[in-house]
Structures are given as structure tokens and as C-alpha cells.
C-alpha positions as a Markdown table, in Angstrom:
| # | Residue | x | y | z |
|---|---|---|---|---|
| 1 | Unk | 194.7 | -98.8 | -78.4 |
| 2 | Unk | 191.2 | -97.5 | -76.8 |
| 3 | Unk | 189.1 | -95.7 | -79.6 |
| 4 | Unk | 189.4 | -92.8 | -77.8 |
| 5 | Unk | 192.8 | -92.3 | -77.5 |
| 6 | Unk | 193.4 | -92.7 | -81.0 |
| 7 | Unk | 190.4 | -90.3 | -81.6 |
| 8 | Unk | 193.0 | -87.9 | -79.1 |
| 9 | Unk | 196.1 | -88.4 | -80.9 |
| 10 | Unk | 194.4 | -87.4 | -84.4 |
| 11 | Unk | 193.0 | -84.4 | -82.8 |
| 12 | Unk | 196.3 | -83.6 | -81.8 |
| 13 | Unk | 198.6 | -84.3 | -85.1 |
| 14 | Unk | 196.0 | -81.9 | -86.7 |
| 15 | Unk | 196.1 | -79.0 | -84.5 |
| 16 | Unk | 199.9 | -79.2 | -84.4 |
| 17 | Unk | 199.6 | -79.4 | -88.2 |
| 18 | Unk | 197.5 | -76.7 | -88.2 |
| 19 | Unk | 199.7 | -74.6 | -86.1 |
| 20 | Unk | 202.2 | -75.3 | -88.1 |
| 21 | Unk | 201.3 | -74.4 | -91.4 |
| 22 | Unk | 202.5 | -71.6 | -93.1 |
| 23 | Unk | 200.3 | -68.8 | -93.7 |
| 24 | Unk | 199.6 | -67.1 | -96.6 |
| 25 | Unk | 201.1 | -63.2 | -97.3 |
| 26 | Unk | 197.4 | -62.0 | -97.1 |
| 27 | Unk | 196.4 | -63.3 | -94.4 |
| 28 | Unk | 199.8 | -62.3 | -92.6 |
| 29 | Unk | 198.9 | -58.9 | -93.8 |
| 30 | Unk | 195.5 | -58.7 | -92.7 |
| 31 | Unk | 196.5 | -59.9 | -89.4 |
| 32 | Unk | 198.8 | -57.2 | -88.9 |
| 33 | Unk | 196.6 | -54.8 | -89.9 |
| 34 | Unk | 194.6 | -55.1 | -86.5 |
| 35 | Unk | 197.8 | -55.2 | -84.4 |
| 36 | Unk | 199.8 | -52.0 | -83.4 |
| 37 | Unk | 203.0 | -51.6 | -84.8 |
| 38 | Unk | 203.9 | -55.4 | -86.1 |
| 39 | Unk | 205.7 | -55.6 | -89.8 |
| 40 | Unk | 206.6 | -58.5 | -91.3 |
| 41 | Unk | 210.0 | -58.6 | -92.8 |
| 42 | Unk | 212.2 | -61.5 | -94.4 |
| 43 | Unk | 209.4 | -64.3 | -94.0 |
| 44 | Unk | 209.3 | -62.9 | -89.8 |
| 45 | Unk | 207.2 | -60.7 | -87.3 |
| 46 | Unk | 209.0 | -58.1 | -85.9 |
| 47 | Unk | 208.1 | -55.5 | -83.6 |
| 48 | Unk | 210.2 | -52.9 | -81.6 |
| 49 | Unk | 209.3 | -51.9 | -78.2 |
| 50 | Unk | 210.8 | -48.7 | -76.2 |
| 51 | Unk | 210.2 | -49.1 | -72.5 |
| 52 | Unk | 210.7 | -46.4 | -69.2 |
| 53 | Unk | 214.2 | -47.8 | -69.0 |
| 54 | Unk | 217.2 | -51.4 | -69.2 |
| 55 | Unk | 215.4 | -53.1 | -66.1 |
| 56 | Unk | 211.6 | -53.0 | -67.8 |
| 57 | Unk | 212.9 | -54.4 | -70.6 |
| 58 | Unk | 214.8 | -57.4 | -69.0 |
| 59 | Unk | 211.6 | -57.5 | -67.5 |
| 60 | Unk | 209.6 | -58.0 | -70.6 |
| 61 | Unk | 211.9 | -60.7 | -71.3 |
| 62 | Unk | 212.0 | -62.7 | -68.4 |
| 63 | Unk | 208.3 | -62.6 | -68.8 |
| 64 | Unk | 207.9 | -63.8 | -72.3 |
| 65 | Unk | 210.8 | -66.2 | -71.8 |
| 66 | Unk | 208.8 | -69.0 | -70.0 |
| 67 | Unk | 206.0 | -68.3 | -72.2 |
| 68 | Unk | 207.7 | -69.2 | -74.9 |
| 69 | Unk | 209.4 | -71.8 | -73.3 |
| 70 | Unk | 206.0 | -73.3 | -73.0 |
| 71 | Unk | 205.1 | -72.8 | -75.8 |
| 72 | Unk | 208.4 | -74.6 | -77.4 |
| 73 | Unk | 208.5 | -71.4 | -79.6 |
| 74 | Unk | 211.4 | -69.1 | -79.3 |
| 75 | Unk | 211.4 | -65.5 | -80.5 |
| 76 | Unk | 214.7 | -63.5 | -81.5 |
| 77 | Unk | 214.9 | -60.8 | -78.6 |
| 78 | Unk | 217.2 | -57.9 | -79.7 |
| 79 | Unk | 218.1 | -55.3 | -76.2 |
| 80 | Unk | 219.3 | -52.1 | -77.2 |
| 81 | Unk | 218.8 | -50.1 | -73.7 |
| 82 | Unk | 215.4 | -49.0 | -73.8 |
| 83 | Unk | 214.3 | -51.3 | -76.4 |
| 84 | Unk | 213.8 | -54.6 | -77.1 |
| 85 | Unk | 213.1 | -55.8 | -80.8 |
| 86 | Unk | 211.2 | -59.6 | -81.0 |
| 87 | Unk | 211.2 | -61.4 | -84.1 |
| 88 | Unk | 208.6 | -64.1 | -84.7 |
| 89 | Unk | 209.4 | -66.9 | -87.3 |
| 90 | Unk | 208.6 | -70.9 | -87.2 |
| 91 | Unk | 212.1 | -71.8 | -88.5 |
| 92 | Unk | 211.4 | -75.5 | -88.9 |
| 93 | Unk | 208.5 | -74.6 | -91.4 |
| 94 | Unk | 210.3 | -71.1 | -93.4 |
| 95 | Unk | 208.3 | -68.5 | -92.2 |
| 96 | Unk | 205.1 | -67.3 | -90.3 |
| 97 | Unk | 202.4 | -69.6 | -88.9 |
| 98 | Unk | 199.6 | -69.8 | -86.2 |
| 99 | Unk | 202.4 | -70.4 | -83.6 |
| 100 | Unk | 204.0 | -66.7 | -84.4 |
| 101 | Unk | 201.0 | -65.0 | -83.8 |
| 102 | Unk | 199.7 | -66.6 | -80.8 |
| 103 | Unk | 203.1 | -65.9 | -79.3 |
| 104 | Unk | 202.8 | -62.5 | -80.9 |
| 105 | Unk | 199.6 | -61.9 | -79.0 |
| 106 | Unk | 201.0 | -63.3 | -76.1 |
| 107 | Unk | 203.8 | -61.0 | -76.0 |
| 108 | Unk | 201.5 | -58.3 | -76.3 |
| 109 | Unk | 199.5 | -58.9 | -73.9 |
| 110 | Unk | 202.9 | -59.2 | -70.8 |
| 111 | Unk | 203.8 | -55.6 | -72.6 |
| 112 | Unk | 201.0 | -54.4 | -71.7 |
């Protein structure tokens, strides 16, 4: 194997462990402090949007869904008419990590 490739594949397991890692109840805490309306509940990120109406919240989905799919991280999407409820957890590691909030920010940012 070329130097460099194995140089890549390093670079890679680390940011993926990184990503991965849990995060501390602190630092989750600090984090939400600087976002609008995020709580963290059972070991998740949870935040409840109300929209103009049904069709801008299937809306909201269908724009986060590929995002996600990307991303290979899947939120819980609750629709209740107007509102839509996401909850953010890693499930392979038990809780919140770097994955959850850069989806978080992501789904953020298509709400608009």
C-alpha cells in the first residue's frame, strides 16, 4: 500500500472516531445553549418545529431526508399537523456525538 494512502485511511478511522464519540453532558449543554429551542432528553436532541401548515412540514422532511441519508445519520421525525418533532441520537454509540449536532445544524439551516 502507497504511504499515502495509508496516511488517508488513518485520517479517516480518526475523524469517523471522532464523530463518533460520545460527548460529554457539558459540553452537550453548552452546545445547546447557543442553539434556539434544542433540549436534550433521554441521552437525544430533540427539537419541535410548528410550521405555516401539513405540506411545509412534509417539506422540511423531504429536505432533511437526503441529508441525512448522506450523511448515514437518521433522525426520529415525529408529524403532528403543523409540527414536526426530530430527535437526534447516535444509537450505535448510546447517546449524542459530533454526528447529532452536525445533523442538528444541518436541519436548522433547511428550516430556515
Amino acid at each position: 500500500m502507497e504511504h499515502w494512502a495509508y496516511e488517508a485511511q488513518i485520517i479517516e478511522a480518526l475523524d469517523r472516531e471522532i464523530l463518533m464519540a460520545l460527548l460529554a453532558d457539558d459540553d452537550i449543554q453548552a452546545r445547546l445553549a447557543e442553539r434556539s429551542g434544542w433540549t436534550c432528553e433521554g441521552g437525544a436532541l430533540v427539537k419541535q418545529f410548528e410550521l405555516e401548515d401539513f405540506m411545509a412540514v412534509v417539506n422540511l422532511v423531504n429536505a432533511v431526508a437526503p441529508e441525512a441519508e448522506a450523511a448515514d445519520h437518521h433522525p426520529d421525525m415525529f408529524i403532528n399537523y403543523r409540527r414536526i418533532t426530530f430527535t437526534l441520537s447516535t444509537h450505535s454509540e448510546g447517546g449524542v456525538t459530533e454526528k447529532d449536532f452536525a445533523l442538528l445544524d444541518e436541519i436548522e439551516r433547511l428550516a430556515g
